[in-house]
C-alpha positions as CSV (number, residue, x, y, z in Angstrom):
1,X,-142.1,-140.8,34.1
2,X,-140.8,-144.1,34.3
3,X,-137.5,-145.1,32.3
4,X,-139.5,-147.1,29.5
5,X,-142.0,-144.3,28.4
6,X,-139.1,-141.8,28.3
7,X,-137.9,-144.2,25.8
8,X,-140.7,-144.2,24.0
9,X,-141.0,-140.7,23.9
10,X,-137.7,-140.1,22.5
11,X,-138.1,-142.6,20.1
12,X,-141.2,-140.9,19.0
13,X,-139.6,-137.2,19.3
14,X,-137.0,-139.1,16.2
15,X,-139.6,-140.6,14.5
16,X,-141.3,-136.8,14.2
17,X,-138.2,-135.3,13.9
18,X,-137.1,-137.4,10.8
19,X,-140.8,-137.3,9.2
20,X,-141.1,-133.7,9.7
21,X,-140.0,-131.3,6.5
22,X,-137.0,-129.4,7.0
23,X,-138.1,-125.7,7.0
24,X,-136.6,-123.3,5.2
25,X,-137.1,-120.1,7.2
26,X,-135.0,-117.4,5.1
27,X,-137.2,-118.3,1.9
28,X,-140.4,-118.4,4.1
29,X,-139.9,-115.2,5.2
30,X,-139.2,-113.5,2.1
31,X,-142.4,-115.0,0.3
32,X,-144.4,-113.8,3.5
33,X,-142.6,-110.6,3.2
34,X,-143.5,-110.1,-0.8
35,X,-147.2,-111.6,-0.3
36,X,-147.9,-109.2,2.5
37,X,-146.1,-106.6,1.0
38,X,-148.3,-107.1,-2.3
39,X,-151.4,-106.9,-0.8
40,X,-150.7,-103.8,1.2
41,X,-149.0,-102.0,-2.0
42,X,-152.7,-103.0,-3.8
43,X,-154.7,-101.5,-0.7
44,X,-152.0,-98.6,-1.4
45,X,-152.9,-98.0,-4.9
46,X,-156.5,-98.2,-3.9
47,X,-155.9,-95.1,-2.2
48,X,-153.7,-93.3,-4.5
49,X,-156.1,-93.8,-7.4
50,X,-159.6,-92.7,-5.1
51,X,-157.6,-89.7,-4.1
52,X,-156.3,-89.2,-7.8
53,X,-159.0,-89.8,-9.9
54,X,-162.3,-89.8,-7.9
55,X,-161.5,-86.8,-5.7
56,X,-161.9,-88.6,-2.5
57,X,-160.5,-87.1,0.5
58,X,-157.6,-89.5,2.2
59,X,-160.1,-90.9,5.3
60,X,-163.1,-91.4,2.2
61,X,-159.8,-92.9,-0.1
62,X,-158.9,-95.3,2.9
63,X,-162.3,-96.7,3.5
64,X,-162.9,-97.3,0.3
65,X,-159.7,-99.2,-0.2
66,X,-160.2,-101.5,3.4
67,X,-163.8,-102.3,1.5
68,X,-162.3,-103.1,-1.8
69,X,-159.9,-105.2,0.6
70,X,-162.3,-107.1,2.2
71,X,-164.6,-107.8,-1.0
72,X,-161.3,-108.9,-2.8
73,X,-160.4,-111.3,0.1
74,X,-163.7,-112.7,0.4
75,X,-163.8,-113.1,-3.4
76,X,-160.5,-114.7,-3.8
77,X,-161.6,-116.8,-0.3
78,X,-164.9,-118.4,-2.1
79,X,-163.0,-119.0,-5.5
80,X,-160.3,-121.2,-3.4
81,X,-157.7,-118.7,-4.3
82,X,-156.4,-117.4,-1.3
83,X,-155.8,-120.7,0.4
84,X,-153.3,-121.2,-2.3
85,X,-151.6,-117.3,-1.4
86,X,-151.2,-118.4,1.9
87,X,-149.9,-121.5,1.2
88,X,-147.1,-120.1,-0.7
89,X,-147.0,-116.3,1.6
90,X,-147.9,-117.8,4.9
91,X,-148.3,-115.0,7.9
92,X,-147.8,-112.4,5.1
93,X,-151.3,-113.8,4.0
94,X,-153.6,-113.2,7.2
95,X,-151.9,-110.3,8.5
96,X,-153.4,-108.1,6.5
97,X,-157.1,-107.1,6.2
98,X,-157.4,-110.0,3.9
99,X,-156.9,-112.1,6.2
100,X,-159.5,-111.2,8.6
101,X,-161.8,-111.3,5.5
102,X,-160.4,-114.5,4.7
103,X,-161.0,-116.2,8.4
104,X,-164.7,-115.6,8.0
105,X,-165.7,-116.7,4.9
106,X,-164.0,-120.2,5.3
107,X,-166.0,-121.3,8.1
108,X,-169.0,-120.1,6.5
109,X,-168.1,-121.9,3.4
110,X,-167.5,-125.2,4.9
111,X,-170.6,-124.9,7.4
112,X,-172.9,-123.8,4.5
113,X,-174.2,-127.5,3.7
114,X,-175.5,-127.2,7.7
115,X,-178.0,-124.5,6.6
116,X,-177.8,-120.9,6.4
117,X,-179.0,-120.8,10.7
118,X,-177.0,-123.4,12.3
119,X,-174.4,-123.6,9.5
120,X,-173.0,-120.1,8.4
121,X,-174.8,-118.4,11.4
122,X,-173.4,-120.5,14.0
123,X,-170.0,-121.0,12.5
124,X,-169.3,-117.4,10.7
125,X,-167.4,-116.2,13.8
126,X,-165.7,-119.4,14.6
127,X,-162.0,-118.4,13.9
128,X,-162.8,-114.6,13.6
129,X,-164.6,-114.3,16.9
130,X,-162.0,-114.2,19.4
131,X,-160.3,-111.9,17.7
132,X,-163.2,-109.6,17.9
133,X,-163.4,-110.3,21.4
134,X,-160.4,-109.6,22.7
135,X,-160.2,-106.7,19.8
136,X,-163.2,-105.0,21.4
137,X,-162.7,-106.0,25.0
138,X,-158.8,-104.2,25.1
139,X,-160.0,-101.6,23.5
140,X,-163.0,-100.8,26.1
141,X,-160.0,-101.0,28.4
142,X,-158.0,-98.9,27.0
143,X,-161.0,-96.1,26.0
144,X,-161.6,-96.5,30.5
145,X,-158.3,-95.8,31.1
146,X,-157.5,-93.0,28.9
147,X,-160.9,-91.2,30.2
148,X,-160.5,-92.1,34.1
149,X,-156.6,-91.4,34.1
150,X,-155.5,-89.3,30.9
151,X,-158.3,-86.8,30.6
């Protein structure tokens, strides 16, 4: 790179650098620490009150409380909510199952005006997708492995 572009560049790297908020990482954390934390001690009392007051074995309680999860993610997704949470939580906000409800319903909100085929159909998986696929894919690995090598 020649002397006058490296000029540039740094002048721009300053520029950015200046610009930029300053980030307060202690104070992110914590909020991503008590958002994520919330959201799991809700999934927690989920469970606790299937298992306490509808009888519900602890796998029944824990399904039931990663649906209630999902619907309440989805919910809170379509009422504009949770964009706000995770402005405020950050990572603590799409680490849990939330989250992963969260990453499909906002494409399929935004796409919806492109029709329910080419719109939510074609764009549903769009952040979410990959994650499946590489979810699905390591596991297959994994499931080979342990029957060719453990077994």
């Amino acid at each position: 790179m020649n002397p006058r572009q490296q000029k540039k560049n740094k002048q721009y790297q300053d520029y950015v650098k200046h610009k930029s908020p300053a980030s307060n990482l202690l104070k992110n954390s914590i909020y991503a620490f008590l958002v994520g934390g919330g959201i799991c001690a809700i999934g927690q009392l989920i469970v606790n009150m299937g298992m306490t007051y509808y009888d519900l074995d602890k796998e029944k309680a824990y399904i039931v409380s990663a649906m209630v999860m999902i619907f309440l993610g989805s919910l809170l997704t379509g009422l504009g909510v949770y964009d706000d949470l995770g402005k405020i939580g950050g990572a603590g906000s799409i680490v849990p199952i939330t989250g992963f409800a969260n990453s499909i319903v906002s494409p399929a909100m935004e796409a919806k005006r492109e029709g329910y085929i080419f719109g939510v159909g074609a764009k549903l998986f769009s952040i979410a997708g990959p994650v499946l696929v590489y979810g699905i894919s390591s596991s297959v690995v994994v499931g080979l492995v342990y029957y060719f090598f453990v077994k």
